[in-house]
SEFIZA-3560 file (N, C-alpha, C; in Angstrom, 3 decimals):
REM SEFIZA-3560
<numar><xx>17.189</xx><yy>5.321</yy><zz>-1.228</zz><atom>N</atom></numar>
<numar><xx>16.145</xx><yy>4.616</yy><zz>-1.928</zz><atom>CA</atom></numar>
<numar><xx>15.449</xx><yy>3.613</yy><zz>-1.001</zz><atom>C</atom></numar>
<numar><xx>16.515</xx><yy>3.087</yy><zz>-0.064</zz><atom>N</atom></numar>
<numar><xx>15.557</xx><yy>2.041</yy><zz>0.999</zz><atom>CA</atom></numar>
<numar><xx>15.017</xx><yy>2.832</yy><zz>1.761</zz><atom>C</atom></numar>
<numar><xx>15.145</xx><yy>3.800</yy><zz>1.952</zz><atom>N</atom></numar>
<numar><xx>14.003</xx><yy>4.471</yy><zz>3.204</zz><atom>CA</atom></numar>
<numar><xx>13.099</xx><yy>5.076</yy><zz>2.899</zz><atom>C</atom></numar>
<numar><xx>12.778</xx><yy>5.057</yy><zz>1.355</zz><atom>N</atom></numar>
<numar><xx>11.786</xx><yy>5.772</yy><zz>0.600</zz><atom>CA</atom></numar>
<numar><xx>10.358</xx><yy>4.234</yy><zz>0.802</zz><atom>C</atom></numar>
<numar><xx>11.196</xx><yy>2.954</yy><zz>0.328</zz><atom>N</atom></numar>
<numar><xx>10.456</xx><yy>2.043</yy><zz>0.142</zz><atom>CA</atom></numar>
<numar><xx>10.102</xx><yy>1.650</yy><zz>1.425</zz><atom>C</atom></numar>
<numar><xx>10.844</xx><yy>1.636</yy><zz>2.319</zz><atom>N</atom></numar>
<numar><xx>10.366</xx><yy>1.067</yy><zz>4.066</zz><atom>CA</atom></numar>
<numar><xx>9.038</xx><yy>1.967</yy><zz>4.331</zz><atom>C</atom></numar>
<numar><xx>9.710</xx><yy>3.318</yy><zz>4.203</zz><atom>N</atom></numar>
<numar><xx>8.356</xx><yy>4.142</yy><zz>4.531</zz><atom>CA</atom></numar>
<numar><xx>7.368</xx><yy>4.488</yy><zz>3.786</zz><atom>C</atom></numar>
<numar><xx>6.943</xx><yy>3.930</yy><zz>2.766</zz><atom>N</atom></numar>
<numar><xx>5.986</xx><yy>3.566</yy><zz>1.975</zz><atom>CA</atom></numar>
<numar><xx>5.451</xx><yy>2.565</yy><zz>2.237</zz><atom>C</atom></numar>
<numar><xx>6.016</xx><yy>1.336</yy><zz>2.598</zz><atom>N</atom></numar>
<numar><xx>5.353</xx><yy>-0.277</yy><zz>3.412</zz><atom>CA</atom></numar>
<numar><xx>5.001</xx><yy>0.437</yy><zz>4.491</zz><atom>C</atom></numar>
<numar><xx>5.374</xx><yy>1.187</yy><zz>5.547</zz><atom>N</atom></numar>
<numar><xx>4.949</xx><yy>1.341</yy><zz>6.602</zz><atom>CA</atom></numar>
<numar><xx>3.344</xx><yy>2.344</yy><zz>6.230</zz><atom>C</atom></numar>
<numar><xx>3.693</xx><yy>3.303</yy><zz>5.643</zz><atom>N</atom></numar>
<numar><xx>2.503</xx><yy>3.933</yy><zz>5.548</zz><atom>CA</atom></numar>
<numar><xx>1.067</xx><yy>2.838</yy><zz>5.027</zz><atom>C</atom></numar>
<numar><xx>1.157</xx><yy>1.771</yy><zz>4.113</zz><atom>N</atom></numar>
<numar><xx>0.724</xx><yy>0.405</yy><zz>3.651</zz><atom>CA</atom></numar>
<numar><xx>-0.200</xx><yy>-0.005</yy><zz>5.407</zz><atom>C</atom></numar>
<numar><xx>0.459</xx><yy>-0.162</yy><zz>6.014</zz><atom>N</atom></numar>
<numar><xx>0.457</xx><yy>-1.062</yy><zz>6.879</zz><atom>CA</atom></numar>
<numar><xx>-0.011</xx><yy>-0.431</yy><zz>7.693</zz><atom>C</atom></numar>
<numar><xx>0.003</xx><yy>1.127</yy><zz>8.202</zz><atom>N</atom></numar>
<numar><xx>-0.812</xx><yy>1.887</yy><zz>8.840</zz><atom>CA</atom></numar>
<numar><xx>-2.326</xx><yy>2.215</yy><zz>8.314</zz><atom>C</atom></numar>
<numar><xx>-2.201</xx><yy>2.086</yy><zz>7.095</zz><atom>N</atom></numar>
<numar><xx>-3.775</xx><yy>1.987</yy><zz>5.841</zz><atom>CA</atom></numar>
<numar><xx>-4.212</xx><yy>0.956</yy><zz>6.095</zz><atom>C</atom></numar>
<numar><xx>-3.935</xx><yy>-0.146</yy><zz>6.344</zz><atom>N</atom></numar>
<numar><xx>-4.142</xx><yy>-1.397</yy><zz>6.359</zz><atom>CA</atom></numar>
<numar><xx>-4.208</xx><yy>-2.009</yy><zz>8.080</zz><atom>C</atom></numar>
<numar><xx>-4.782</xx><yy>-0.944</yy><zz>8.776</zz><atom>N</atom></numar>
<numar><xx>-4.332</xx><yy>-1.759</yy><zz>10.316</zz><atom>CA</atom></numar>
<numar><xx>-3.165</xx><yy>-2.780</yy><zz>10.482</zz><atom>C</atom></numar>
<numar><xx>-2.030</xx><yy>-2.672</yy><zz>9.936</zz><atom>N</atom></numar>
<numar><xx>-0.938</xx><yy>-3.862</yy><zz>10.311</zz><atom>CA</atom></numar>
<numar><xx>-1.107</xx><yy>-5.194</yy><zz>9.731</zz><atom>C</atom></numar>
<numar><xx>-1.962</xx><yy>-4.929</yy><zz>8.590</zz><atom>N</atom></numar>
<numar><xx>-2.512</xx><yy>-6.482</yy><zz>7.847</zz><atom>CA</atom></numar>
<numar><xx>-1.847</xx><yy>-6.593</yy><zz>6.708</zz><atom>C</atom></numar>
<numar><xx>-2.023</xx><yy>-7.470</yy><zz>6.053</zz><atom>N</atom></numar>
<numar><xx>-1.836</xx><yy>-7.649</yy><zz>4.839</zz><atom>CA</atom></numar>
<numar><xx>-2.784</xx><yy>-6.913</yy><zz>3.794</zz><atom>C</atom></numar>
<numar><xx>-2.216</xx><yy>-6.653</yy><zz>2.344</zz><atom>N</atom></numar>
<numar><xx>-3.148</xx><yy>-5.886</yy><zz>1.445</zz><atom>CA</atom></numar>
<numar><xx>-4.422</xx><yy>-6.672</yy><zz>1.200</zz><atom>C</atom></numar>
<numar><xx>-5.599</xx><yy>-6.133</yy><zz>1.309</zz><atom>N</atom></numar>
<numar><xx>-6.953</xx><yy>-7.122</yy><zz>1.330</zz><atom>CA</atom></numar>
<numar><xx>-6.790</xx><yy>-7.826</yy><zz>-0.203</zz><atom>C</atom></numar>
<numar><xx>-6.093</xx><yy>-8.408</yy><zz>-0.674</zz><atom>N</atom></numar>
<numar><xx>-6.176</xx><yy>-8.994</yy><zz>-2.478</zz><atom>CA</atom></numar>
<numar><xx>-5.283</xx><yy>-9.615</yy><zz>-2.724</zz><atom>C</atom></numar>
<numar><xx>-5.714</xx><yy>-10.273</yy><zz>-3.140</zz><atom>N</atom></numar>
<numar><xx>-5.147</xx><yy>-11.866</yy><zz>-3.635</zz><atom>CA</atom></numar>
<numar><xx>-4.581</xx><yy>-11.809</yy><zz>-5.402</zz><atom>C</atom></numar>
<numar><xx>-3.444</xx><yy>-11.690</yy><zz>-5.503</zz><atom>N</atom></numar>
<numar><xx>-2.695</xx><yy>-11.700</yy><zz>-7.089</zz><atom>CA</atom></numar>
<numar><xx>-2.121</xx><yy>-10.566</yy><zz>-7.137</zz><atom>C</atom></numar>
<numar><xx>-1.121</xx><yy>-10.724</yy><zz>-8.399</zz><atom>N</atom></numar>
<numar><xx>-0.331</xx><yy>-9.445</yy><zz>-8.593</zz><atom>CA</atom></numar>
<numar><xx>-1.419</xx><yy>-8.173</yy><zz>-8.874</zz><atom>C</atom></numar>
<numar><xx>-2.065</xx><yy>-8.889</yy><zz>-9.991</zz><atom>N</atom></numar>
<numar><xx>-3.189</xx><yy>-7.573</yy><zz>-10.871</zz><atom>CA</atom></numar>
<numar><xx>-3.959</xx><yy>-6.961</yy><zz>-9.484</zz><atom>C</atom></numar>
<numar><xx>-4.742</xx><yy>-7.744</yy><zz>-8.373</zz><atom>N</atom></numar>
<numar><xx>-5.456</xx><yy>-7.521</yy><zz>-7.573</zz><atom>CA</atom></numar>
<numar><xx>-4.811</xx><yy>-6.289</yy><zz>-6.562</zz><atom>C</atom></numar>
<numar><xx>-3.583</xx><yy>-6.516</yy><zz>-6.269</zz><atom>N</atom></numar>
<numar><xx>-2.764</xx><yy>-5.421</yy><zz>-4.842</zz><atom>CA</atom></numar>
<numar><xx>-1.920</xx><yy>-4.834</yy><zz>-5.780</zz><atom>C</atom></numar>
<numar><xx>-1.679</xx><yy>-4.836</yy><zz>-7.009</zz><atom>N</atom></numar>
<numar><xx>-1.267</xx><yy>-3.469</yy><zz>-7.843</zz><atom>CA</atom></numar>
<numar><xx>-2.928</xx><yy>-2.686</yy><zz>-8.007</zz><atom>C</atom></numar>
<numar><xx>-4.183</xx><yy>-2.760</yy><zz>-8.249</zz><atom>N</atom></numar>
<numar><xx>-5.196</xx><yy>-1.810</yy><zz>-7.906</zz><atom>CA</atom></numar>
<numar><xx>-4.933</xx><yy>-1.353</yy><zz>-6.747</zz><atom>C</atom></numar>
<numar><xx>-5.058</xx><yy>-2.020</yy><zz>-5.703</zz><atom>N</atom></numar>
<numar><xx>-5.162</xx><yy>-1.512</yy><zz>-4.144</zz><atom>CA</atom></numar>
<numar><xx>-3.690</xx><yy>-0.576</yy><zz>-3.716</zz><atom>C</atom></numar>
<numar><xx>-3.034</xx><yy>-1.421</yy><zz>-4.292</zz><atom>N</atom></numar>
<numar><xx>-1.520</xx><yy>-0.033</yy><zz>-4.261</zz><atom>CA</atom></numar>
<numar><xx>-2.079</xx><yy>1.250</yy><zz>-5.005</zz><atom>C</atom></numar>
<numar><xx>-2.485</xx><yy>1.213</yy><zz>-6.017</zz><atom>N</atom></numar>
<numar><xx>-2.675</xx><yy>2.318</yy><zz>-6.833</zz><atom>CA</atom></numar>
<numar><xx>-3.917</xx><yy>3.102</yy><zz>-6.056</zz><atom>C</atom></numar>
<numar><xx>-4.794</xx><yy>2.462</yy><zz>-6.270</zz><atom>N</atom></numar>
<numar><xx>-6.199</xx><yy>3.099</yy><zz>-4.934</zz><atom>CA</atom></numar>
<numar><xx>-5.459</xx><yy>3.917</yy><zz>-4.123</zz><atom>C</atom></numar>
<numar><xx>-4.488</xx><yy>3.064</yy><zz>-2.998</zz><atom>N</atom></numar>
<numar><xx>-4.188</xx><yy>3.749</yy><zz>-1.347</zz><atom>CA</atom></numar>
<numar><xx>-3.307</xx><yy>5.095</yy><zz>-1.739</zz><atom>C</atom></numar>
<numar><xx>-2.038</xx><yy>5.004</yy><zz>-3.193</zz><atom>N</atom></numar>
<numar><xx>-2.057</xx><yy>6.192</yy><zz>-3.234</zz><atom>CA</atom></numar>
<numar><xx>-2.715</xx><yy>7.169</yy><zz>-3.809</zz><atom>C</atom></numar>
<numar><xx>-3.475</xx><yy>6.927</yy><zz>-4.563</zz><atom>N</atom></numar>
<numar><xx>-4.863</xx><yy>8.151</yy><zz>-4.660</zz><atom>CA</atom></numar>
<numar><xx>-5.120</xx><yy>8.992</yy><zz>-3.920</zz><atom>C</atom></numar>
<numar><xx>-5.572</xx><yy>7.437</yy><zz>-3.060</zz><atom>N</atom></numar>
<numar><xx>-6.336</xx><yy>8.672</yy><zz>-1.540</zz><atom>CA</atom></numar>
<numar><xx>-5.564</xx><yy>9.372</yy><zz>-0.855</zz><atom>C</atom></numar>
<numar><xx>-4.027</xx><yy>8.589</yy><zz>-0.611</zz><atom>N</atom></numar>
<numar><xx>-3.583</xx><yy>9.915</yy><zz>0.481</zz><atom>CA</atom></numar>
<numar><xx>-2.951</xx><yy>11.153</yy><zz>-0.452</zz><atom>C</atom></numar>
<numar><xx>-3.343</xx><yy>10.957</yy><zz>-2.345</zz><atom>N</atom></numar>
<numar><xx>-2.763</xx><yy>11.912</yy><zz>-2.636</zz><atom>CA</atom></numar>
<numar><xx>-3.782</xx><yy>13.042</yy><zz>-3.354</zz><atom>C</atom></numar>
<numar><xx>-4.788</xx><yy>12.544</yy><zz>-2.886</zz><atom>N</atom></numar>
<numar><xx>-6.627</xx><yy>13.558</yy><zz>-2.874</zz><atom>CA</atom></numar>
<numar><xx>-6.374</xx><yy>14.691</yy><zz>-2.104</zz><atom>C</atom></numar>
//
């Protein structure tokens, strides 16, 4: 289960050039979580 979640932050962080999620609040980077997997799952 931890290497499911590491490599899910990592994939995060490769989407994200090594930054932080662009959004500020829970409600705000639960969209952008939900968004990033969309796309890589388009």
């Amino acid at each position: 289960m931890r290497a499911d979640t590491e490599s899910l932050n990592a994939q995060f962080e490769r989407a994200f050039y090594n930054q932080r999620l662009p959004a500020w609040g829970l409600h705000n980077q639960t969209v952008v979580v939900l968004l990033a997997a969309l796309a890589q799952n388009a």
